[in-house]
TORLOZA-571527 format. One record per residue (C-alpha): x, y, z; residue in one letter. Coordinates in steps of 0.02 Angstrom, whole numbers, plus 32768, in hexadecimal, padded with zeros to 4 digits. Example, Ala and Ser with C-alpha at 12.3 -4.5 7.8 and 13.67 -1.06 7.14 Angstrom:
2
{x->8267 | y->7F1F | z->8186 | resn->A} $
{x->82AC | y->7FCB | z->8165 | resn->S} $
END
This chain:
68
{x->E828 | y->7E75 | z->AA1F | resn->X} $
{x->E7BE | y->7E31 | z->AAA3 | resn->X} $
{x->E803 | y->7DFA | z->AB46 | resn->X} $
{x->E82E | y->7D43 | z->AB5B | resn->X} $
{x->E825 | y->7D1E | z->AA97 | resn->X} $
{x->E88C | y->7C89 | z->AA6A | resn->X} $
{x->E917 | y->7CB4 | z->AA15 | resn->X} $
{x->E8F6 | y->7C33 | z->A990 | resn->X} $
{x->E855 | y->7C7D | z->A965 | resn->X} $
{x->E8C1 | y->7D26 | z->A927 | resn->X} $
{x->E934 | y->7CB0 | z->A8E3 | resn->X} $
{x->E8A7 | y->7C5A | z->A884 | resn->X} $
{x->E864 | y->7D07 | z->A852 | resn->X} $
{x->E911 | y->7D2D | z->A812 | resn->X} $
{x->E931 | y->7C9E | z->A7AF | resn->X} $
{x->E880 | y->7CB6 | z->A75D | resn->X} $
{x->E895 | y->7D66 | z->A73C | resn->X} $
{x->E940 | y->7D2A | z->A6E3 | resn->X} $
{x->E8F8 | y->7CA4 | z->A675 | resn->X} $
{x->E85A | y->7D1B | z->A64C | resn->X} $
{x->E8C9 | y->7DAF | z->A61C | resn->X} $
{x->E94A | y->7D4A | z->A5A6 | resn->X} $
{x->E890 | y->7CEF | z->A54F | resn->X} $
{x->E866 | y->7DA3 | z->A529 | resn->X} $
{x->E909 | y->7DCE | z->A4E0 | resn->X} $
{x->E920 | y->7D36 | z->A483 | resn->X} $
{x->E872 | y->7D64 | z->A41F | resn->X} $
{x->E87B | y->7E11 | z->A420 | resn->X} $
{x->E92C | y->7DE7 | z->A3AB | resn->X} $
{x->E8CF | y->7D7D | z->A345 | resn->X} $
{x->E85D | y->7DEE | z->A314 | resn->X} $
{x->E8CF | y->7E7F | z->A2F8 | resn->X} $
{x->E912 | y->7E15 | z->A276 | resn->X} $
{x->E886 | y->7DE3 | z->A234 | resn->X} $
{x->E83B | y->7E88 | z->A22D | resn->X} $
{x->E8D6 | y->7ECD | z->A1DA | resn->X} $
{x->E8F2 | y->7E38 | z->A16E | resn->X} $
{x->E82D | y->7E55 | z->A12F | resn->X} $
{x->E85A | y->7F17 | z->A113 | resn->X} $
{x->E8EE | y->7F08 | z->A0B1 | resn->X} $
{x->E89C | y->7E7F | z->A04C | resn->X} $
{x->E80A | y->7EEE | z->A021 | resn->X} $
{x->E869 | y->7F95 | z->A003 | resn->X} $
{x->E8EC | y->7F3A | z->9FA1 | resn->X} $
{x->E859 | y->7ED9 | z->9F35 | resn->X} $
{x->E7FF | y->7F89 | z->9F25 | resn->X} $
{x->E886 | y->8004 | z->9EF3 | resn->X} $
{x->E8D9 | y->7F5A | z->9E89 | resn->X} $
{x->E993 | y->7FA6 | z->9EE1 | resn->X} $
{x->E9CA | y->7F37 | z->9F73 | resn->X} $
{x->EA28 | y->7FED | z->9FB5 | resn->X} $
{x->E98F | y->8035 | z->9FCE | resn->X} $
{x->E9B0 | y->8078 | z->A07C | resn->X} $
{x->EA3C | y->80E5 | z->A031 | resn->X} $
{x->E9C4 | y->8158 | z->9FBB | resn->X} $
{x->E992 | y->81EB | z->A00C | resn->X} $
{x->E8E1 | y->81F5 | z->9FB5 | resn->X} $
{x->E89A | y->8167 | z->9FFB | resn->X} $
{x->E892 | y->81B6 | z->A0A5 | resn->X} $
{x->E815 | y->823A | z->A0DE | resn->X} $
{x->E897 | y->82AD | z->A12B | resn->X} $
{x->E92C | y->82A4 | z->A0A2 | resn->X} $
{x->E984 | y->8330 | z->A111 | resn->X} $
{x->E999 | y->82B7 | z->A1B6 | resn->X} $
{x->E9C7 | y->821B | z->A134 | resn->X} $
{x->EAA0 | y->8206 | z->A129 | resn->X} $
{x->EA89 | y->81BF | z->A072 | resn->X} $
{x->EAB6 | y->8213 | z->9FC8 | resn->X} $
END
């Protein structure tokens, strides 16, 4: 910090850096879900078995993959 900076500029900063970082978050959630939402919609359509996560064989490396 420079000398003789008003405090309320840093508190402005702050306050922005707040309201920025909780934008962010709110949109990155939103398209998590979505994301997901799309996957799972696809997989499910394509393999017609809305479980399709739990198959082994529809992952590349059946060994790392906790399903039966």
């Amino acid at each position: 910090m420079r000398d003789r900076t008003p405090f309320d500029d840093v508190l402005d900063l702050y306050v922005f850096d707040r309201a920025l970082r909780l934008v962010v978050m709110d949109a990155l959630k939103r398209t998590e879900v979505a994301v997901r939402a799309a996957l799972t919609d696809h997989m499910s359509t394509a393999y017609d078995d809305p479980h399709w996560y739990m198959t082994a064989s529809h992952f590349r490396d059946r060994g790392r993959h906790g399903g039966s």
